[in-house]
Residue frames as a rotation matrix with the C-alpha (Angstrom) as fourth column:
UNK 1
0.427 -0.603 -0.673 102.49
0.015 -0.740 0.673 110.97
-0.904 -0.298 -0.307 66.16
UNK 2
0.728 -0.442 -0.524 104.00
-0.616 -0.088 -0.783 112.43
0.300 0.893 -0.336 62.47
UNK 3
0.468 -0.882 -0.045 107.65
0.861 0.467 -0.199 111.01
0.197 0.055 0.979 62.05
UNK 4
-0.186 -0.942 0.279 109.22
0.414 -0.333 -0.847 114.06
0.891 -0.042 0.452 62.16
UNK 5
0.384 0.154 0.910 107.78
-0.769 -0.492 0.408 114.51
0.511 -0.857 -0.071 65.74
UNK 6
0.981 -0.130 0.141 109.11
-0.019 0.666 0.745 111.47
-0.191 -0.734 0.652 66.79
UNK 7
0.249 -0.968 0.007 112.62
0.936 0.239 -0.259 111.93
0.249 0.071 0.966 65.20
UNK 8
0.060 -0.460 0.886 112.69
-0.061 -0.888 -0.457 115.45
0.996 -0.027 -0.081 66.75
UNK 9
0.834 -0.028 0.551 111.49
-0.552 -0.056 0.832 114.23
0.007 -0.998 -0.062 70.26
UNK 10
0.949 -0.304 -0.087 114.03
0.314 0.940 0.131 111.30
0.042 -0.151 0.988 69.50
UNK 11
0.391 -0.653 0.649 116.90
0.404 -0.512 -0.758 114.16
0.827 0.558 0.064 69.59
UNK 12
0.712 0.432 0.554 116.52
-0.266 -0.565 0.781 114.91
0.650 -0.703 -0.288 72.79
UNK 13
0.546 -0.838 -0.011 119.10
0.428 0.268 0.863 112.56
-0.720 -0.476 0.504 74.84
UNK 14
0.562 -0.732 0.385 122.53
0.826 0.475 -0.305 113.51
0.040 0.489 0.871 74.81
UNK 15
0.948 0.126 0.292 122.85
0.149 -0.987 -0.058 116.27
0.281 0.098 -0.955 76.48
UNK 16
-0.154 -0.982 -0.109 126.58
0.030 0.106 -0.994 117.24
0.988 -0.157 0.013 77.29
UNK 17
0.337 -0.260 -0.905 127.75
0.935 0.203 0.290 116.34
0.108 -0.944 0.311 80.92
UNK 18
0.826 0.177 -0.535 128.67
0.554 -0.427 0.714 118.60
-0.102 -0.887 -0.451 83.18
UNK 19
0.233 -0.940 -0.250 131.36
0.415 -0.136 0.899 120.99
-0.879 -0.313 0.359 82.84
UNK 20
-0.557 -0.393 0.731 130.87
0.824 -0.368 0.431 122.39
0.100 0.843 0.529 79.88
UNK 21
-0.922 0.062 -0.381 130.19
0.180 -0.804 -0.567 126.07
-0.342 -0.592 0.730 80.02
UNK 22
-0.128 0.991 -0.035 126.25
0.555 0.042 -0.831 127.27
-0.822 -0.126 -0.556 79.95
UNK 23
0.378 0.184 -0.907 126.62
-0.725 -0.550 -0.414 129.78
-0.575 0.814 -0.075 76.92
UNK 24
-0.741 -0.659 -0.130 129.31
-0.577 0.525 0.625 127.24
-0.344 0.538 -0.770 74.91
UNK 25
-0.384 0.850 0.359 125.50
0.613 0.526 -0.590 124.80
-0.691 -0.007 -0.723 75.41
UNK 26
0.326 0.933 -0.155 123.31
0.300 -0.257 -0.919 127.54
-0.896 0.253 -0.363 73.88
UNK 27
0.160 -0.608 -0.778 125.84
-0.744 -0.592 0.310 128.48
-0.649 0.529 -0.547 71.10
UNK 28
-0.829 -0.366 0.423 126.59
-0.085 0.829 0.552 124.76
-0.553 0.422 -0.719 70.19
UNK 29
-0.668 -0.116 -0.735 125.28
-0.739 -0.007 0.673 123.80
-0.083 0.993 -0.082 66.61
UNK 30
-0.869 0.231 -0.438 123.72
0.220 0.972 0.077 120.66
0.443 -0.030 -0.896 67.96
UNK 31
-0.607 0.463 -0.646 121.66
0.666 -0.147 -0.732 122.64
-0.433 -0.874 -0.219 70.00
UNK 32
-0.521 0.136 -0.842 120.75
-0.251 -0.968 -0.001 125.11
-0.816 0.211 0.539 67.67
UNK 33
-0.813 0.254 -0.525 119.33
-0.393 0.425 0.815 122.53
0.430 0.869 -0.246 65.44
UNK 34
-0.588 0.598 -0.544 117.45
0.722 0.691 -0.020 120.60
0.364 -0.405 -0.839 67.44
UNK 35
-0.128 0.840 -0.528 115.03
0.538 -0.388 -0.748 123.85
-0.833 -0.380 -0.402 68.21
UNK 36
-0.451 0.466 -0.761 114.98
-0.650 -0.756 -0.078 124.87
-0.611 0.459 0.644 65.01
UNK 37
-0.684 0.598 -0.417 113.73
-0.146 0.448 0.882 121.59
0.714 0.664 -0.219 63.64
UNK 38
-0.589 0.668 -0.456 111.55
0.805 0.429 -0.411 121.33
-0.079 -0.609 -0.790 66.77
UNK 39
0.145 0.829 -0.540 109.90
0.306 -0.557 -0.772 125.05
-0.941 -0.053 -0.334 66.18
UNK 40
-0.888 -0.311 -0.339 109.90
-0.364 0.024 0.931 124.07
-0.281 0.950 -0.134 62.71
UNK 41
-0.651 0.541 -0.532 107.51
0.439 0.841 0.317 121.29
0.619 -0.028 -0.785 63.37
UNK 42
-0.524 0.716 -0.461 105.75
0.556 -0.122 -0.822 123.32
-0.645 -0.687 -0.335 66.20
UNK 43
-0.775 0.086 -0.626 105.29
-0.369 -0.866 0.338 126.00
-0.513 0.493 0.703 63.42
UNK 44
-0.539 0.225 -0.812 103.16
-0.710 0.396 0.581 123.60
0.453 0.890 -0.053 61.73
UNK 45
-0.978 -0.015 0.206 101.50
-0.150 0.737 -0.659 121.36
-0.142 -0.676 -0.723 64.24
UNK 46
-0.335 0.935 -0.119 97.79
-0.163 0.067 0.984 120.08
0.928 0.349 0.130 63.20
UNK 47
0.513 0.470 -0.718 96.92
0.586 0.420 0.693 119.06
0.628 -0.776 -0.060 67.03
UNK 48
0.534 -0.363 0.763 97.09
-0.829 -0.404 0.387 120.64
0.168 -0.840 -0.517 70.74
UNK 49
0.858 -0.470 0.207 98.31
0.256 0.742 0.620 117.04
-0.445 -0.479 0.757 71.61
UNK 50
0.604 -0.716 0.350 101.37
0.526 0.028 -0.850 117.68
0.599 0.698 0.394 69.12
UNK 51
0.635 -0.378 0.674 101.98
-0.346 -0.919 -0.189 121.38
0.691 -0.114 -0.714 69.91
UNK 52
0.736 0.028 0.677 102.40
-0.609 -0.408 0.680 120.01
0.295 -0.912 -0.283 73.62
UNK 53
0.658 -0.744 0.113 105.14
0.435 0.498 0.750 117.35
-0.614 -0.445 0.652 73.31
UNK 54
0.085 -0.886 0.457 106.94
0.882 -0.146 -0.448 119.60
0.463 0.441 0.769 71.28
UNK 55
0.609 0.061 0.791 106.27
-0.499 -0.746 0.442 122.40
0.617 -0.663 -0.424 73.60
UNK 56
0.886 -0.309 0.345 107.86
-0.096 0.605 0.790 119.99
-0.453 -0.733 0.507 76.10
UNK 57
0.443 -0.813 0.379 110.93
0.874 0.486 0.022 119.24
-0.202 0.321 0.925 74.16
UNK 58
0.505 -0.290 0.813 111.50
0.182 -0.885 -0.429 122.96
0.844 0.365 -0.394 73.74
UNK 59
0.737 0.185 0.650 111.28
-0.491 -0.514 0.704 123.61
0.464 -0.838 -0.288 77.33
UNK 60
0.945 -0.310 -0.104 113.22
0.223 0.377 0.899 120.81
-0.240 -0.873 0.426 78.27
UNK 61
0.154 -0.881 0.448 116.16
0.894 -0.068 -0.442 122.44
0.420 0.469 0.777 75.99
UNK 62
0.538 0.188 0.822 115.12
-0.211 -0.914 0.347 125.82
0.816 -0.360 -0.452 77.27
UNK 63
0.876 0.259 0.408 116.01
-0.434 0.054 0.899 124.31
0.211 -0.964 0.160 80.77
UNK 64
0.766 -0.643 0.003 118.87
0.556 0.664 0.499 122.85
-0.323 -0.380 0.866 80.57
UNK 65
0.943 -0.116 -0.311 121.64
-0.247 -0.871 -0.424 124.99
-0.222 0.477 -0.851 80.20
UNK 66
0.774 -0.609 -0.175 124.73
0.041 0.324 -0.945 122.32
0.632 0.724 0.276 79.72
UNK 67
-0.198 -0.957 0.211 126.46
-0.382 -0.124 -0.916 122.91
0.903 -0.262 -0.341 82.98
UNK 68
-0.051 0.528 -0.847 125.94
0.682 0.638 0.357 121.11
0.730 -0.560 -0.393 86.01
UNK 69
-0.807 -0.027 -0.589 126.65
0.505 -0.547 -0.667 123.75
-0.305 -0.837 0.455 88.74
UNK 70
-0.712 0.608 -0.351 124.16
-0.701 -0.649 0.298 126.50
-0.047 0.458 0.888 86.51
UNK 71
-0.364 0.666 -0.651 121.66
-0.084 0.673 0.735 123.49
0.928 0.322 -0.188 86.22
UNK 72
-0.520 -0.113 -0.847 121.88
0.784 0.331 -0.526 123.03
0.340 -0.937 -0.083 90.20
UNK 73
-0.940 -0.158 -0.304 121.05
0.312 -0.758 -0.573 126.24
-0.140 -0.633 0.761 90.41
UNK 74
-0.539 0.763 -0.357 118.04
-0.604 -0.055 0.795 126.48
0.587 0.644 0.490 88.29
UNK 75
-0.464 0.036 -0.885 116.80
-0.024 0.998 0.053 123.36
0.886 0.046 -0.462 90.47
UNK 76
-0.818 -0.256 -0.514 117.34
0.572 -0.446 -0.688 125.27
-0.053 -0.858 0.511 93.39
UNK 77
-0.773 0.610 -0.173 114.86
-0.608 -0.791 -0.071 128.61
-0.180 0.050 0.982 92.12
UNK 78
-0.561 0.575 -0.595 112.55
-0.393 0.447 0.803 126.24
0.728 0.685 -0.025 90.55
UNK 79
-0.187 0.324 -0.927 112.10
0.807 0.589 0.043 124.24
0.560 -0.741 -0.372 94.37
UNK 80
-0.779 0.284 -0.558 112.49
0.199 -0.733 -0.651 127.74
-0.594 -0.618 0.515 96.39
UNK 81
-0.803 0.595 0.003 109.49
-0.500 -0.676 0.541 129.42
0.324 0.434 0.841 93.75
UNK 82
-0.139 0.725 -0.674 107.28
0.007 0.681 0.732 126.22
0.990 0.097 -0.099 93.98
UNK 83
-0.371 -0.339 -0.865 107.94
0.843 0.267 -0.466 126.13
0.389 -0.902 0.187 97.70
UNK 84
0.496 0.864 0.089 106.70
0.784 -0.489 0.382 129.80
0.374 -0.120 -0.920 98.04
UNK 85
0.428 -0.656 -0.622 109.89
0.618 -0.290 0.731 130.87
-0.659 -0.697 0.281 99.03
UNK 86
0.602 -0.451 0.659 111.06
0.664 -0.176 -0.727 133.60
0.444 0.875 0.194 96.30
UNK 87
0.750 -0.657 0.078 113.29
-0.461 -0.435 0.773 135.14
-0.474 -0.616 -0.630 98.95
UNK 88
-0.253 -0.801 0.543 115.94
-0.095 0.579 0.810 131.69
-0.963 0.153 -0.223 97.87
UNK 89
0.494 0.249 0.833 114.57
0.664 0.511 -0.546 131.73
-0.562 0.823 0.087 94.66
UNK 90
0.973 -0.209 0.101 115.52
-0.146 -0.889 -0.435 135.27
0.181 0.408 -0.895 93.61
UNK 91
0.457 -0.876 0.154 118.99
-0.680 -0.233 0.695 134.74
-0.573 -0.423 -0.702 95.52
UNK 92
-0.153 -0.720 0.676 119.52
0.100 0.670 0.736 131.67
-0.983 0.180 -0.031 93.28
UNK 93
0.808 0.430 0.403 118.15
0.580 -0.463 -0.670 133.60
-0.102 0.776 -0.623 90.05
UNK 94
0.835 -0.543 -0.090 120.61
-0.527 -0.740 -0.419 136.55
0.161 0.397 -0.904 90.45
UNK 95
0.196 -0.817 0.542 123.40
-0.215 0.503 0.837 133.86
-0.957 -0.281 -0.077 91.27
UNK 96
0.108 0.043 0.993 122.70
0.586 0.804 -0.098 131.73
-0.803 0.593 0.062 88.04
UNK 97
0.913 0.284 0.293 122.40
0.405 -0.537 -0.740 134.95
-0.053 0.795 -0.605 85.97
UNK 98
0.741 -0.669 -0.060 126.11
-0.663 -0.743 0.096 135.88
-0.109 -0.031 -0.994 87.29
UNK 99
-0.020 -0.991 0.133 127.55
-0.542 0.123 0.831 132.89
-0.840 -0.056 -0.540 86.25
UNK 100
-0.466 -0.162 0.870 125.84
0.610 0.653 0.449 132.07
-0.640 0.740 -0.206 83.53
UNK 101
-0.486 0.446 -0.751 124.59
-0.561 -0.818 -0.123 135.83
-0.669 0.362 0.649 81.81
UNK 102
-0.573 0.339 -0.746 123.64
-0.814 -0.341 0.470 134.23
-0.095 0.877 0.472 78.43
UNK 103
-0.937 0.298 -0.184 121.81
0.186 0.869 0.459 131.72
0.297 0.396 -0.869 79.55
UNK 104
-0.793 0.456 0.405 118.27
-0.328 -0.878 0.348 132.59
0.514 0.143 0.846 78.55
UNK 105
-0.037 0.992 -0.123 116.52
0.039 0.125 0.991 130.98
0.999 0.032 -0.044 80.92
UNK 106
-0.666 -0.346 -0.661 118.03
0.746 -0.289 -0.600 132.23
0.017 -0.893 0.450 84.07
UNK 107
-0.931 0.348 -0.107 116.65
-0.336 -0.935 -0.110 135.64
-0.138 -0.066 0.988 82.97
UNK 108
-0.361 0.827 -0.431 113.17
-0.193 0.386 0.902 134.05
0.912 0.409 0.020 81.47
UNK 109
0.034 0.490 -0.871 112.69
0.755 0.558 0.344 132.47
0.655 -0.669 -0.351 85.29
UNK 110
-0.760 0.130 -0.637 113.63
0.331 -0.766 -0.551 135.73
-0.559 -0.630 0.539 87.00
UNK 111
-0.622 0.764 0.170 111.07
-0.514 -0.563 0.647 137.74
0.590 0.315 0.743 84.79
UNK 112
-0.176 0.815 -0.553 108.51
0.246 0.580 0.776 135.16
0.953 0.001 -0.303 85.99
UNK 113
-0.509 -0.771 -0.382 109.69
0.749 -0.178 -0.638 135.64
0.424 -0.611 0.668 89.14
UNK 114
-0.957 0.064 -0.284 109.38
0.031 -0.948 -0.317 139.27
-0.290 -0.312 0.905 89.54
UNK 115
-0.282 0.956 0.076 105.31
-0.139 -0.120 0.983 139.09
0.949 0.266 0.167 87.51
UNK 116
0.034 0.644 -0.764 104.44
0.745 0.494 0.449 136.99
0.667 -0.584 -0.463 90.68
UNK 117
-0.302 -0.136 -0.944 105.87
0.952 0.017 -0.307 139.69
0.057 -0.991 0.125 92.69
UNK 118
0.691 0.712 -0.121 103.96
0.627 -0.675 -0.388 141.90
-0.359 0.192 -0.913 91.22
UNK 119
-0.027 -0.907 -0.420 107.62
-0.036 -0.419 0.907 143.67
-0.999 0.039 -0.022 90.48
UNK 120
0.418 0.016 0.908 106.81
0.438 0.872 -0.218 144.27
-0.796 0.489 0.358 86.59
UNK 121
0.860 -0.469 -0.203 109.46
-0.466 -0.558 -0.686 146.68
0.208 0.684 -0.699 85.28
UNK 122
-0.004 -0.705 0.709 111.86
-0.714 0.498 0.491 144.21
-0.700 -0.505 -0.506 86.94
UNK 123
-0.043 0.419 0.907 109.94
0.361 0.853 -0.376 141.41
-0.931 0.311 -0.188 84.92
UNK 124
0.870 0.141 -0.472 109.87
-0.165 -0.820 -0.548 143.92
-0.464 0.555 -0.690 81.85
UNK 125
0.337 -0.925 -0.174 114.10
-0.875 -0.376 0.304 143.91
-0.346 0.050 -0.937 81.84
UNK 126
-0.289 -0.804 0.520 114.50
-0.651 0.563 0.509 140.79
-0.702 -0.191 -0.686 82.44
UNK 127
0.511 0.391 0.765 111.93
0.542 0.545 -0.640 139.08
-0.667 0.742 0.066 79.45
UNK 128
0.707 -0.544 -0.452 114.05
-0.702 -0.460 -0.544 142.32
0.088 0.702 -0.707 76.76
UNK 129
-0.023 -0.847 0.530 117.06
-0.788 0.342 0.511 139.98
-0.615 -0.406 -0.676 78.49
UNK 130
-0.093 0.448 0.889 115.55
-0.132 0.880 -0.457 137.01
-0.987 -0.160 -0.023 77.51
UNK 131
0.809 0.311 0.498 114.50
0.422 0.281 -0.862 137.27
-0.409 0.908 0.096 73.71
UNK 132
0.464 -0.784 -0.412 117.71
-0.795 -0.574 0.197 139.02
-0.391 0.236 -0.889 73.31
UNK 133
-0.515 -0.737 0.437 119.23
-0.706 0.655 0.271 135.57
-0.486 -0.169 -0.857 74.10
UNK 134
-0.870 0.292 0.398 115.97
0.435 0.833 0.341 133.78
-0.233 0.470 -0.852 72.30
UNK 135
-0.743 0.625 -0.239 113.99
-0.656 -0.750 0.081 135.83
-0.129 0.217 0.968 70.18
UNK 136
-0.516 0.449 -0.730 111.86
-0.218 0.755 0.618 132.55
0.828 0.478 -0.292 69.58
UNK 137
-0.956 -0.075 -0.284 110.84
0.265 0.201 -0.943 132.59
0.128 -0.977 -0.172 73.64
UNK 138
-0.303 0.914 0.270 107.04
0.044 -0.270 0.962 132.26
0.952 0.304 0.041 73.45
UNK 139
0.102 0.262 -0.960 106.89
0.953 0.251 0.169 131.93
0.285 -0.932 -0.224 76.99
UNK 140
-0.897 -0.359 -0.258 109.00
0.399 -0.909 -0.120 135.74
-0.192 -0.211 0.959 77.41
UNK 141
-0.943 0.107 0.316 106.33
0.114 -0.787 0.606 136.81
0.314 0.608 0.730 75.26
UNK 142
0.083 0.988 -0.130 103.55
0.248 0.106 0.963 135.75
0.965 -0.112 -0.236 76.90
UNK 143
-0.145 -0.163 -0.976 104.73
0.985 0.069 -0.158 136.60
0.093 -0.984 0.151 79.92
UNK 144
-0.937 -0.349 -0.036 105.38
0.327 -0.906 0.267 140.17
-0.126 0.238 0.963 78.32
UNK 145
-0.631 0.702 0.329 101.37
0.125 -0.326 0.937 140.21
0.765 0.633 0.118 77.52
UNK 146
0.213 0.403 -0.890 100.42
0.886 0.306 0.350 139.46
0.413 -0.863 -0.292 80.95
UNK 147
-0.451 -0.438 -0.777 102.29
0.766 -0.637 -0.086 142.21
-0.457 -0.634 0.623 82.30
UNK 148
-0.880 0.382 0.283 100.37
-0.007 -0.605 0.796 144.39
0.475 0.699 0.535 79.07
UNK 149
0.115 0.967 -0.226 96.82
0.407 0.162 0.899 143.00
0.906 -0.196 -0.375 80.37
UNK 150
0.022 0.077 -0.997 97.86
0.978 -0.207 0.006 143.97
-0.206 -0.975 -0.080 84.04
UNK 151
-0.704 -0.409 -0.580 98.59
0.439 -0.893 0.096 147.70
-0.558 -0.187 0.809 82.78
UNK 152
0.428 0.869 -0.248 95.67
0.216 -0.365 -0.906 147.92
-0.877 0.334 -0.344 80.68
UNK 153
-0.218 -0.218 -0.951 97.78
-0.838 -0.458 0.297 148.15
-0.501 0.862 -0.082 77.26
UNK 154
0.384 0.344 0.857 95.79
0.200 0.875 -0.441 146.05
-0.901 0.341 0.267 75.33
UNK 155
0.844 0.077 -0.531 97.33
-0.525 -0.087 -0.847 146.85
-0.111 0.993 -0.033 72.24
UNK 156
-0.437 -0.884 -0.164 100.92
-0.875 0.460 -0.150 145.60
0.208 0.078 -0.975 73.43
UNK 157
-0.132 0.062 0.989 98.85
-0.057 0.996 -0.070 142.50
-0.990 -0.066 -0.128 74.79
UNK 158
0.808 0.533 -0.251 97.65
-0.384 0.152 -0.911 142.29
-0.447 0.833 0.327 71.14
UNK 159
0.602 -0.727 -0.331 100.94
-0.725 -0.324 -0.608 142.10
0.334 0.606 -0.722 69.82
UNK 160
-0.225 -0.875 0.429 102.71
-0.966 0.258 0.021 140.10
-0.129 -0.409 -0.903 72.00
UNK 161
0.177 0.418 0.891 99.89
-0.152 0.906 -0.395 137.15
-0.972 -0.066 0.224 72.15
UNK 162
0.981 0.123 0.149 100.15
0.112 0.268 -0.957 137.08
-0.157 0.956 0.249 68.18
UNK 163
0.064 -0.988 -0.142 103.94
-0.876 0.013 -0.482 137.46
0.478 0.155 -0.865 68.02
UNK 164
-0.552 -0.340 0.762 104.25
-0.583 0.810 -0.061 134.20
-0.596 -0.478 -0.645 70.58
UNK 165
0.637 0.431 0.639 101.16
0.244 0.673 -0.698 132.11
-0.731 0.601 0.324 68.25
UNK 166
0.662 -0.200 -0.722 103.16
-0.713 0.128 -0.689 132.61
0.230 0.971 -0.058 65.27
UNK 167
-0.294 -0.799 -0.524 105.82
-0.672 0.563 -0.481 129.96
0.680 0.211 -0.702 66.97
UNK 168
-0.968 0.153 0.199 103.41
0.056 0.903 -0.426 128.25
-0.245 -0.401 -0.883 68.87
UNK 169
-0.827 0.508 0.242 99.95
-0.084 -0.537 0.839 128.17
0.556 0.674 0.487 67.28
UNK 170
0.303 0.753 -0.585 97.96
0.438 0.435 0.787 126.01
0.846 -0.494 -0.198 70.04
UNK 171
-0.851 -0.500 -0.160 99.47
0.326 -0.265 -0.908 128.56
0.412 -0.824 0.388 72.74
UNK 172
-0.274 0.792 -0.545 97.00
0.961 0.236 -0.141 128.83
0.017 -0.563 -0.827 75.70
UNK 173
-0.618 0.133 -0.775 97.41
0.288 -0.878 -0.381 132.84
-0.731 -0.459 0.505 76.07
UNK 174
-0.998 0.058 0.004 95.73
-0.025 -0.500 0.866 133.20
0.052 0.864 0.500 72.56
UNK 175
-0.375 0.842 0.387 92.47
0.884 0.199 0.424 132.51
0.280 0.501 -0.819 74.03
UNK 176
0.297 0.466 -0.833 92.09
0.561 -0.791 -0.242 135.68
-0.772 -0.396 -0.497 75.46
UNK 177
-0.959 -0.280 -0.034 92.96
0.135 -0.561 0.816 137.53
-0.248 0.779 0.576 71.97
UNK 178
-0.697 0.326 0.639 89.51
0.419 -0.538 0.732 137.84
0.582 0.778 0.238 71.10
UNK 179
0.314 0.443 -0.839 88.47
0.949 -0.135 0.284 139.34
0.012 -0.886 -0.463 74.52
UNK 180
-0.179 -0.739 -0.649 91.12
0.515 -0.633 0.579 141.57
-0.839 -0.231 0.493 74.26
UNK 181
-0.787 0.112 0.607 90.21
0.548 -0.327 0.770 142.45
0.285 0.938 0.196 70.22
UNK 182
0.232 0.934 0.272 86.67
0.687 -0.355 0.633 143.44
0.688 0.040 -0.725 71.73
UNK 183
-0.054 -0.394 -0.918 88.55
0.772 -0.599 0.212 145.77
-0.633 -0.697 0.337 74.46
UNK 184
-0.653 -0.673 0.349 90.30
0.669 -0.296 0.682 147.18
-0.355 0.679 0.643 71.51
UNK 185
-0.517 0.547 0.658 87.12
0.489 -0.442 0.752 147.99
0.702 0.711 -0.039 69.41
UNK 186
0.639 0.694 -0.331 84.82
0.761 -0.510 0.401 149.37
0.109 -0.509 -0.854 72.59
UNK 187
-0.390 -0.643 -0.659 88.26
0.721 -0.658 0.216 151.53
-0.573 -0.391 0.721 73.20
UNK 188
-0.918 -0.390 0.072 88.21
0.223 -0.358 0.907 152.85
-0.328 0.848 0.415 69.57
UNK 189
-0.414 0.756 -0.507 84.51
-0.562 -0.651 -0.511 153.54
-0.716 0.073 0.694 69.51
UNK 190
-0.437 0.627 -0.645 83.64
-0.877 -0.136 0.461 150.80
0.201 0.767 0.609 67.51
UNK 191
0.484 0.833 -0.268 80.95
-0.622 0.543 0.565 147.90
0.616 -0.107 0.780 67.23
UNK 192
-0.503 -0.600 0.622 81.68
-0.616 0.754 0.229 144.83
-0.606 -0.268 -0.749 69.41
C-alpha cells in the first residue's frame, strides 16, 4: 500500500458523535479534506486493489452523515432495501431527506432506490439532488448512466461513464464504455 493511502485510510476515525447536525458534518473542513486528499489519491491510483480501499473510505464518509438520529435512519433504508422491503425503505429515505436535505446521501440512496423501482425520473431528480450536494459522486453518475442505458441514450451513457472514471479510474461501469462506443458508431453509420 503507497503511504499516502495509508495516511489517508489512517484519517478515517474520528468521526464527530452524535448530535451534531448532518449538513454542519458535510460542510466541516475536516471533512472536506479528507475526500479531497482521498479522491486525490483515487485520481491517481496504479491498482484496482488501491482504487477499492479508497473507494471504501469514500463511501464510508459518503455514509456517514455526522448525526446519530440521520445515521439511524440511513441504517434503517439500507436494512428495509436489503430486506426487499422498499415500502420502509422509501418511508425512511423521504424521512432522512426532511431532516437532513443536504445530506447527499439520503438523496444518492433514494435515486438508487427509485432505479430498482424501475421509477427513473424519480431516480433522475434525486441523483441532479445529489451532485448538487457532491459533484464528485461517481456512484450518482453511474447510476445516472444506467438509467441512460435503460432509455437507450447511449450518448448520455457515454458521458456519464467517462465523467464518473475521471474520479475513479478502476470504476466497474467503464467496462461497458466500449460496448456502448460500438452502439454509438453502428448508430452513426459507421464501421464497428
Amino acid at each position: 500500500m503507497a503511504l499516502g493511502l495509508a495516511v489517508a485510510i489512517g484519517l478515517l476515525p474520528g468521526f464527530p458523535a452524535g448530535g451534531r447536525a448532518a449538513s454542519a458534518w458535510e460542510a466541516s473542513p475536516e471533512r472536506s479534506l479528507r475526500l479531497a486528499q482521498l479522491f486525490s489519491l483515487l485520481g491517481n491510483a496504479s491498482t484496482a486493489g488501491e482504487a477499492e480501499q479508497l473507494d471504501r473510505a469514500i463511501w464510508a464518509l459518503w455514509m456517514h452523515s455526522g448525526d446519530a438520529d440521520t445515521d439511524s435512519l440511513m441504517r434503517e433504508a439500507m436494512l428495509a432495501r436489503h430486506a426487499a422491503d422498499p415500502v420502509s425503505a422509501m418511508r425512511a429515505l423521504d424521512e432522512l431527506i426532511a431532516r437532513a436535505p443536504e445530506f447527499a446521501e439520503g438523496w444518492n440512496q433514494r435515486a438508487t432506490l427509485h432505479y430498482e423501482m424501475g421509477n427513473d425520473a424519480e431516480s433522475l431528480a434525486d441523483i441532479a439532488q445529489t451532485l448538487r450536494r457532491e459533484p464528485r459522486h461517481y456512484g450518482a453518475l453511474a447510476g445516472r448512466a444506467m438509467i441512460a442505458i435503460r432509455r437507450g441514450d447511449v450518448d448520455s451513457a457515454i458521458a456519464s461513464i467517462r465523467e464518473a472514471q475521471r474520479l475513479h479510474p478502476f470504476l466497474g461501469i467503464a467496462r461497458l464504455l466500449p460496448r456502448l462506443m460500438d452502439l454509438r458508431r453502428q448508430r452513426d453509420g459507421r464501421p464497428v
